[in-house]
C-alpha positions, 0 to 999 in steps of 0.5 A, a space after each residue: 235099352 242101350 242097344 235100340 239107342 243106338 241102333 236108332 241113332 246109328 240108322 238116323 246118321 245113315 238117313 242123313 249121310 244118305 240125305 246129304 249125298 243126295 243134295 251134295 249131287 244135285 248141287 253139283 249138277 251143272 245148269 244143263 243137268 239140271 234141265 235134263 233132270 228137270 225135262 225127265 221129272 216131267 216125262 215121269 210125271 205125265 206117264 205116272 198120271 196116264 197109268 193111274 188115269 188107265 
């Protein structure tokens, strides 16, 4: 019992460490990162659309 508890809480603190370098790294792209991030989502969202439209 005690070891699911923390092995349950160990997991959820990795997700959020993980979570938080997530943001940390997008908060400190600079504004043309940004757009650059933003013109490949685009590009992946077309092409995701095309494979499932095939």
């Amino acid at each position: 019992l005690v070891e699911n508890i923390l092995r349950d809480w160990h997991r959820e603190q990795k997700v959020r460490e993980v979570e938080n370098q997530i943001e940390q790294y997008y908060l400190s792209l600079s504004n043309d990162e940004k757009d650059e991030d933003r013109q490949w989502t685009k590009i992946a969202t077309e092409s995701s659309k095309r494979l499932w439209e095939e």
